[in-house]
Residue frames as qw, qx, qy, qz and C-alpha x, y, z in Angstrom:
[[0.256, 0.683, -0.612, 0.306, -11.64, -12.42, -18.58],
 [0.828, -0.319, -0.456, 0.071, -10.44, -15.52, -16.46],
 [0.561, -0.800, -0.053, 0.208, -9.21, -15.17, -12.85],
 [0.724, -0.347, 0.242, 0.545, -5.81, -15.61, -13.40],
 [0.472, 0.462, 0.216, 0.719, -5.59, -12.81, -16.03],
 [0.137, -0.843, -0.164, -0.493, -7.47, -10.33, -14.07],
 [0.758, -0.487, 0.117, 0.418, -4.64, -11.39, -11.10],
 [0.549, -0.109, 0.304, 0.771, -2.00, -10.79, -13.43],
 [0.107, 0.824, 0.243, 0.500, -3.67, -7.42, -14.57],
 [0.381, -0.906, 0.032, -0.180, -3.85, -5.80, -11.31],
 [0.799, -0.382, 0.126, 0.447, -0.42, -7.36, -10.13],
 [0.563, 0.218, 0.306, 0.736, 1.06, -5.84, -12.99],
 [0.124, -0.844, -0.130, -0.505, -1.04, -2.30, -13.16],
 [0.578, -0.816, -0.004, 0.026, 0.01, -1.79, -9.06],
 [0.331, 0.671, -0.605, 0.271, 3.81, -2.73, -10.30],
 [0.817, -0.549, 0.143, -0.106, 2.97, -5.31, -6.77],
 [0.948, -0.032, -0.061, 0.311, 6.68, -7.33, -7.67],
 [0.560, 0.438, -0.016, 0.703, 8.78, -4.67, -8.17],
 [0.070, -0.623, 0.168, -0.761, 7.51, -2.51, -5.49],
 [0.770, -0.414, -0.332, -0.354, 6.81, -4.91, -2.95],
 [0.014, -0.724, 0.494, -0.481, 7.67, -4.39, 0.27],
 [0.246, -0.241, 0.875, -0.339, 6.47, -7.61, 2.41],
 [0.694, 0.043, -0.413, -0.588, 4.33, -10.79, 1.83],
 [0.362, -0.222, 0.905, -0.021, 3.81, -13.59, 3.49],
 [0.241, 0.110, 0.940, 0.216, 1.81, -17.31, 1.76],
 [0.248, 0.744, 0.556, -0.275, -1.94, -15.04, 1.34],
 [0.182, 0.974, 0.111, -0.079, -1.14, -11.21, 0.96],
 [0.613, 0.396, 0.180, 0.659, 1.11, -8.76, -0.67],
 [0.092, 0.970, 0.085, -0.208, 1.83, -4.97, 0.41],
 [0.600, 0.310, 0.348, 0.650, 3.46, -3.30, -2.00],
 [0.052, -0.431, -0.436, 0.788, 3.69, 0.49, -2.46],
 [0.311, 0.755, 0.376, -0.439, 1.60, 2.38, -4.11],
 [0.585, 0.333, 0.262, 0.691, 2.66, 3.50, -7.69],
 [0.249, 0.439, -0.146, 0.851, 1.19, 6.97, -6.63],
 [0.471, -0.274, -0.555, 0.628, 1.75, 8.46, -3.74],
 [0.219, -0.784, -0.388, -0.431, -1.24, 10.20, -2.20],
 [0.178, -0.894, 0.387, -0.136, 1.06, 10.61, 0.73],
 [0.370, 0.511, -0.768, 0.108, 4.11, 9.10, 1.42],
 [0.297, -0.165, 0.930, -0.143, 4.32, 5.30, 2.09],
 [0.685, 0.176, 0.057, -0.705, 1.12, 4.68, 0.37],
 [0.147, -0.224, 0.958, 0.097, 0.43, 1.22, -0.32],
 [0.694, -0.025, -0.268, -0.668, -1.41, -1.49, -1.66],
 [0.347, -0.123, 0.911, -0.184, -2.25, -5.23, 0.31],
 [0.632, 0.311, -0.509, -0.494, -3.43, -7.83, -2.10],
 [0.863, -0.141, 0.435, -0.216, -4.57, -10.67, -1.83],
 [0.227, -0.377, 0.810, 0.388, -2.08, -13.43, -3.70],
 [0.194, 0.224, 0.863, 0.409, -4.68, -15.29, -5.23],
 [0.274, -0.150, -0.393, -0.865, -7.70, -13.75, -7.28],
 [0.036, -0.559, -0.805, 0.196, -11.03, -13.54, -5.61],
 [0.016, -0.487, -0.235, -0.841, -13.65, -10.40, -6.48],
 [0.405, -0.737, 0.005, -0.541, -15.18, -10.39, -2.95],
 [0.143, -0.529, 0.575, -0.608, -14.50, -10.19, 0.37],
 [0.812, -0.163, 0.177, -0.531, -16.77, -12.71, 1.45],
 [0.901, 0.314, -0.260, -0.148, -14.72, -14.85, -0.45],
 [0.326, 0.582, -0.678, 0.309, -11.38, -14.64, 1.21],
 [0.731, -0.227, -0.631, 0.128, -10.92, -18.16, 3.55],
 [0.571, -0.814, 0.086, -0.063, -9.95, -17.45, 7.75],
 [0.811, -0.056, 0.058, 0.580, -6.73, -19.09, 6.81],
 [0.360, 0.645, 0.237, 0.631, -6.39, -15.93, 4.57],
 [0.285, -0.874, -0.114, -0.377, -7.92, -13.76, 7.20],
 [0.673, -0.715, -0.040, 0.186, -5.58, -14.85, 9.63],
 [0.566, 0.428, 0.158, 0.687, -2.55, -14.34, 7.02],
 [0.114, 0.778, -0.001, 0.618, -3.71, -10.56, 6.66],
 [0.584, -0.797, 0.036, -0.150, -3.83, -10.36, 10.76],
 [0.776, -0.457, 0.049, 0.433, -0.50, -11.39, 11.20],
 [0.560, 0.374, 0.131, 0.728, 0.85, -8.88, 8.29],
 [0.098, 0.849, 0.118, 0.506, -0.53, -5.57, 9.52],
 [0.497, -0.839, 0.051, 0.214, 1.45, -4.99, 12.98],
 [0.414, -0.152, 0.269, 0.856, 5.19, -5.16, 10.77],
 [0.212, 0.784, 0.433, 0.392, 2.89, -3.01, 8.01],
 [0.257, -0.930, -0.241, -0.109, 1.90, -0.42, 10.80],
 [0.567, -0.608, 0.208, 0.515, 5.70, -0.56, 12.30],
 [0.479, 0.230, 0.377, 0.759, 7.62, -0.01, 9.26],
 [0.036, 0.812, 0.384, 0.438, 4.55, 2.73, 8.33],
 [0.534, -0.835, -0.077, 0.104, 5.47, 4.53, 12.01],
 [0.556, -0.699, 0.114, 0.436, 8.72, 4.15, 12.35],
 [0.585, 0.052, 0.249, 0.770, 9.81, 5.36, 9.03],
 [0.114, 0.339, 0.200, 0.912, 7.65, 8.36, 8.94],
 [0.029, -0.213, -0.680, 0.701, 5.27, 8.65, 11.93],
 [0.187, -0.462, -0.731, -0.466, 1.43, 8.55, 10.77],
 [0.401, -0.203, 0.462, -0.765, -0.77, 9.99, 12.84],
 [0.783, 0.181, 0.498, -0.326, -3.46, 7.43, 11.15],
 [0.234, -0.234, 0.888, 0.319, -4.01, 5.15, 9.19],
 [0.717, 0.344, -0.092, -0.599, -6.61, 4.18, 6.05],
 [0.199, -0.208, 0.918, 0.274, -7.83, 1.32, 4.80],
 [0.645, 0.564, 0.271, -0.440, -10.23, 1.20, 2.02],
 [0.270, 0.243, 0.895, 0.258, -11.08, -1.64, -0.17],
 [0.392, 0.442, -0.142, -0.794, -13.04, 0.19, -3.10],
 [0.479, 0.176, 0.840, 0.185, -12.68, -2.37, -5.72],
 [0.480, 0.660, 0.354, -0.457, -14.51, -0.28, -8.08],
 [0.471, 0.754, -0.403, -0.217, -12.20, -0.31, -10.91],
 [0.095, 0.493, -0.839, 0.208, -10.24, -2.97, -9.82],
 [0.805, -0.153, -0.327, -0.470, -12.02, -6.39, -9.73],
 [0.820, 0.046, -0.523, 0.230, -10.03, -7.95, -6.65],
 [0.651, -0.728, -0.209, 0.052, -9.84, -8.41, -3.14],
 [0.511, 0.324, -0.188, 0.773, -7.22, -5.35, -1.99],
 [0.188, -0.926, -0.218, 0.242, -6.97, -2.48, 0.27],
 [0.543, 0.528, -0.224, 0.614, -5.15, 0.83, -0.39],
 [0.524, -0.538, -0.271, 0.602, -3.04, 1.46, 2.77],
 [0.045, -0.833, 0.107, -0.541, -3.03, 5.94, 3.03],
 [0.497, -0.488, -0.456, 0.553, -0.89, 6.85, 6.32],
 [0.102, 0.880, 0.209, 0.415, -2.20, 10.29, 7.03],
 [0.639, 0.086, -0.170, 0.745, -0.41, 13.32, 8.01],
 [0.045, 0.875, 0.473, -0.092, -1.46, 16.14, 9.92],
 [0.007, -0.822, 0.376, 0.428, 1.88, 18.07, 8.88],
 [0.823, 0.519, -0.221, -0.066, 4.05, 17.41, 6.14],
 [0.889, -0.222, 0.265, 0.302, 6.81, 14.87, 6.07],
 [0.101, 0.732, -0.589, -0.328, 10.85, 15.46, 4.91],
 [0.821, -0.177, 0.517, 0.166, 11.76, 12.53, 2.96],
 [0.630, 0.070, 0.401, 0.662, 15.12, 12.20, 0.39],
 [0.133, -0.073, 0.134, 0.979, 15.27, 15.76, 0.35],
 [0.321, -0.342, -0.493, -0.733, 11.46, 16.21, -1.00],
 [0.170, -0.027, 0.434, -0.884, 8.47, 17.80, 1.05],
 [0.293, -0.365, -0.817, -0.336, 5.27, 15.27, 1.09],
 [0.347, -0.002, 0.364, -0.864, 2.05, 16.47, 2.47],
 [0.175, 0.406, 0.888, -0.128, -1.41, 14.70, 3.27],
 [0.172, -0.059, -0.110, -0.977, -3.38, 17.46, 1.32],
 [0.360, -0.474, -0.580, -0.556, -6.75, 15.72, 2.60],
 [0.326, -0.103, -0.638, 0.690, -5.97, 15.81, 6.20],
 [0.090, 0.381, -0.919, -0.055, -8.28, 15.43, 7.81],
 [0.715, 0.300, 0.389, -0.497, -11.05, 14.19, 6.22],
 [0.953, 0.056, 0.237, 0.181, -10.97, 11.45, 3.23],
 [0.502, -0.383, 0.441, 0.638, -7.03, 11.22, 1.49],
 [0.439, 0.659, -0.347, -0.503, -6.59, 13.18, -2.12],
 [0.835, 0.236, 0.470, -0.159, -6.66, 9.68, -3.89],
 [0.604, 0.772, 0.086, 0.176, -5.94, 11.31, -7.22],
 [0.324, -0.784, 0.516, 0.120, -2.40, 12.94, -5.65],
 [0.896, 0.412, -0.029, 0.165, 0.41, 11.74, -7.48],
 [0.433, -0.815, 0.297, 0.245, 3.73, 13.33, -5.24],
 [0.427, -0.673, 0.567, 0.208, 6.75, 13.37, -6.78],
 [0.888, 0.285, 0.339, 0.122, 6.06, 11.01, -9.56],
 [0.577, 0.782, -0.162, 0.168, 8.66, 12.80, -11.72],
 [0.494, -0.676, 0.508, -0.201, 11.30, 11.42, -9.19],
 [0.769, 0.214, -0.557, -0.229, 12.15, 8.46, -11.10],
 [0.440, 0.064, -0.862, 0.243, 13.80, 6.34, -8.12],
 [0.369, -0.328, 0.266, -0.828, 11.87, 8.14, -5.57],
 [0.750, -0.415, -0.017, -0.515, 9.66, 4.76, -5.18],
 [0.792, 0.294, -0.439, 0.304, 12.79, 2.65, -4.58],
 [0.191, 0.244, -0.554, 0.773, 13.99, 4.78, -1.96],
 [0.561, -0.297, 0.311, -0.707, 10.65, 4.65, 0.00],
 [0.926, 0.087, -0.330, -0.158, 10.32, 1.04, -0.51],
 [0.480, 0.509, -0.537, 0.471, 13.75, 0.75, 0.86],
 [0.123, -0.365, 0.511, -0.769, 13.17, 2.48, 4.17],
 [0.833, -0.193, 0.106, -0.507, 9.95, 0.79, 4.89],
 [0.777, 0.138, -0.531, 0.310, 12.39, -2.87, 3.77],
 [0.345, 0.325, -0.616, 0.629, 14.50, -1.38, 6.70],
 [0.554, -0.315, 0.353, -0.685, 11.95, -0.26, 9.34],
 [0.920, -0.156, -0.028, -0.359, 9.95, -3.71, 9.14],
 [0.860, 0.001, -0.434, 0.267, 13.50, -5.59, 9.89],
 [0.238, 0.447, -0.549, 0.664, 14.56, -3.35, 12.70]]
């Protein structure tokens, strides 16, 4: 498979356009399609590379200016205690992390009751909150749109 398909695999599998919450000229974060707890995300690199080693300092310096709005938005719409980042790649042949803000209680959001059910040791991964919520990631997208412009 060439680069640019296995780009436009994962872009498409993560839903990254349609759920995407900030980007700047490097990276994408987008959220999560499911939500191991609430806000979950994913940060992507824009262009296809399969390792880390590969990604330029321009790139690196990209990702360093994206994660302080990330972390605000992540805070001030729903108050993490912490924060994951882990870059598996094992199924996924491309340079990503999946952002997890953990919870050591559960969170109220649009009426529904999210919890961190690995708390706190590694996140339930496999968790899938709410998915039967059909706008449910729209409206967390949303809030996190608002937090990172306030």
């Amino acid at each position: 498979m060439d680069e640019s398909s296995v780009l436009a695999d994962f872009r498409t599998k993560f839903r990254v356009e349609e759920l995407l919450v900030a980007k700047n000229t490097a990276w994408s974060w987008s959220l999560r399609p499911a939500q191991a707890t609430l806000g979950c995300g994913i940060l992507s690199l824009n262009r296809h590379v399969a390792r880390f080693s590969e990604v330029t300092a321009a790139e690196m310096a990209q990702l360093a200016e994206l994660l302080p709005g990330l972390e605000m938005a992540l805070r001030s719409a729903f108050g993490y205690q912490a924060i994951n980042y882990l870059m598996l790649m094992m199924v996924d042949h491309h340079v990503h992390f999946h952002v997890i803000p953990r919870y050591e209680g559960s969170r109220q959001f649009a009426g529904l009751e999210w919890f961190d059910h690995g708390w706190p040791a590694f996140p339930a991964m496999a968790e899938q909150q709410h998915s039967n919520h059909e706008s449910i990631l729209a409206q967390i997208r949303e809030a996190l749109k608002s937090a990172s412009l306030t």
